[in-house]
C-alpha positions as CSV (number, residue, x, y, z in Angstrom):
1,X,-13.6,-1.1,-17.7
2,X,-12.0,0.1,-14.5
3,X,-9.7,3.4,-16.1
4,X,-12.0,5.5,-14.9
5,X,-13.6,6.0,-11.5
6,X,-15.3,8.7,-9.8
7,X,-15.7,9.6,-6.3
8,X,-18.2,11.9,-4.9
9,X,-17.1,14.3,-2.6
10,X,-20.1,16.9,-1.9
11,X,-21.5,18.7,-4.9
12,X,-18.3,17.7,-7.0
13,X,-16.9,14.5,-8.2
14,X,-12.9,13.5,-8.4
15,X,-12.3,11.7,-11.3
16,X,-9.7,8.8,-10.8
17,X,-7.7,8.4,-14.5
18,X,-5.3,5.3,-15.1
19,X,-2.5,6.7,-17.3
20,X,0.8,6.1,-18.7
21,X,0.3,2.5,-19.3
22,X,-1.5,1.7,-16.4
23,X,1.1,3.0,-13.7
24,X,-0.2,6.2,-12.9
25,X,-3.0,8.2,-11.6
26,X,-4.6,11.4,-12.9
27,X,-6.9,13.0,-10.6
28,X,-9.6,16.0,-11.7
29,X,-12.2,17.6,-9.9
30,X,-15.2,17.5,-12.1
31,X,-18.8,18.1,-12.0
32,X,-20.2,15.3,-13.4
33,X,-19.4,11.9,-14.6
34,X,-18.0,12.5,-17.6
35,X,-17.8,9.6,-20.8
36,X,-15.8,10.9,-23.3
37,X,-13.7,8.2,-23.3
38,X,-13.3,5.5,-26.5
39,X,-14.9,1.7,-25.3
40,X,-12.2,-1.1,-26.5
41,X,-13.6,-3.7,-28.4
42,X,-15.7,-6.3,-26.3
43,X,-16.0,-3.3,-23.0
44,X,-19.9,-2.0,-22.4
45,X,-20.2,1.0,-20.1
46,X,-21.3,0.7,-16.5
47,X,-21.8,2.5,-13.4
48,X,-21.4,0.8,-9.8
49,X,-21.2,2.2,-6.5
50,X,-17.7,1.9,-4.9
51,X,-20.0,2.2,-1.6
52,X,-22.1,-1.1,-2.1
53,X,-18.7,-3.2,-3.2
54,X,-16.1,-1.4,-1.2
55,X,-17.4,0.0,2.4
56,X,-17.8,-2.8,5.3
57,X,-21.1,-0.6,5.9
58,X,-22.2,1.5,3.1
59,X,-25.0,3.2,5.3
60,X,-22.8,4.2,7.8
61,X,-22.4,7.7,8.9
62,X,-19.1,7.4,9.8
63,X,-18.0,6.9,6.1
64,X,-16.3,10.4,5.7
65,X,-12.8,11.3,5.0
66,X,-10.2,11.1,7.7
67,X,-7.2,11.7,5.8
68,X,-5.8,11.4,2.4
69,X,-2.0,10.1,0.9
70,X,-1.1,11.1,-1.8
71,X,2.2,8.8,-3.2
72,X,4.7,10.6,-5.7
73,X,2.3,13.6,-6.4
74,X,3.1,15.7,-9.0
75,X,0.7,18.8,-9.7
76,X,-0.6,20.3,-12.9
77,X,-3.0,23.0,-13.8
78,X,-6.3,21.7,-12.8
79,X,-4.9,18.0,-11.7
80,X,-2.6,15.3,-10.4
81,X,-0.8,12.9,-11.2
82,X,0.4,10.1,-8.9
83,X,1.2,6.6,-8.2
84,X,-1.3,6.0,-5.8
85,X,-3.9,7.3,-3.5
86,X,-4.7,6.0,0.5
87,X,-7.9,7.7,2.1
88,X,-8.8,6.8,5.4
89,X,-12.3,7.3,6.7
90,X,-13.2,8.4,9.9
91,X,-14.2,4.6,11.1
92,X,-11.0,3.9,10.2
93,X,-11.6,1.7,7.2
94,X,-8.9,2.3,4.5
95,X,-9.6,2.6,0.7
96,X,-6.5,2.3,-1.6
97,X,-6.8,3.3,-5.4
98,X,-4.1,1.6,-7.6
99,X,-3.8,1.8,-11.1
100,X,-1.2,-0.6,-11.5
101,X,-3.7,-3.5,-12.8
102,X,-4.0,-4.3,-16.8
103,X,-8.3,-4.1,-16.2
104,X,-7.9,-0.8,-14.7
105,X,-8.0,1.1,-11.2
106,X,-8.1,-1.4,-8.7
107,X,-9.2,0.0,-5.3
108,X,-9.3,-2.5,-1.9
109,X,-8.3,-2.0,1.5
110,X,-5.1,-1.7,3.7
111,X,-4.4,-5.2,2.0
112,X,-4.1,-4.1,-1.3
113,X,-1.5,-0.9,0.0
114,X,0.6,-3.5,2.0
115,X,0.4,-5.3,-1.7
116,X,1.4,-2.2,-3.5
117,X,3.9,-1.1,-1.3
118,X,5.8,-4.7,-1.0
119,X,6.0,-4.0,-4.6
120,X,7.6,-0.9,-4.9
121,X,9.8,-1.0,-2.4
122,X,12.9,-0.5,-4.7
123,X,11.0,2.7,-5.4
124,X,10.9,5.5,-3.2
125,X,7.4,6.3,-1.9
126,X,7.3,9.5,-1.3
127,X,4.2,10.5,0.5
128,X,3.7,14.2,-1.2
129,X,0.5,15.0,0.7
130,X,-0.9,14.1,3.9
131,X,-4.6,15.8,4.7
């Protein structure tokens, strides 16, 4: 059950949302991972490291934030919502959180953006936020 991922960033955690029918992203800063979410039918709760599945070297020092896209961001008291999210880390590796999948968030590399983007070119993507 991929709707919800978290991402720790220091003492805090953002917490990645899939929303409006899977097509969406809602993005909180929270301090914990939080569960109050309903499991469907057949769906068991798990945690998994993003790190160990995701990162070409998940020791790596160099795995900090570079810069941040933010696509079609729209803000709300104490969140966002977007269409998708591109961070880049500082050895250059590129981790791109879509939530256009039925299972969830799906989150790959520059792949999966060139992906997303080929498929929403009729769509403007605006990039709201560049850090």
């Amino acid at each position: 059950m991929l709707t919800f991922v978290y991402v720790k960033f220091g003492e805090e955690y953002l917490e990645f949302a899939s929303i409006e029918q899977y097509s969406r992203l809602r993005i909180t800063i929270v301090p914990s991972i939080r569960h109050d979410f309903e499991l469907v039918e057949d769906f068991y709760p798990a945690v998994s490291s993003i790190s160990d599945v995701v990162l070409i070297n998940p020791t790596s020092l160099t795995n900090m934030v570079s810069s941040i896209e933010i696509f079609n961001m729209v803000e709300k008291e104490n969140e966002m919502i977007c269409d998708s999210i591109l961070i880049t880390l500082k050895n250059e590796q590129v981790l791109f959180f879509d939530p256009t999948f039925l299972s969830g968030i799906n989150i790959g590399g520059i792949e999966q953006y060139e992906f997303w983007r080929i498929h929403h070119e009729e769509e403007k993507q605006e990039v709201y936020i560049k850090i």
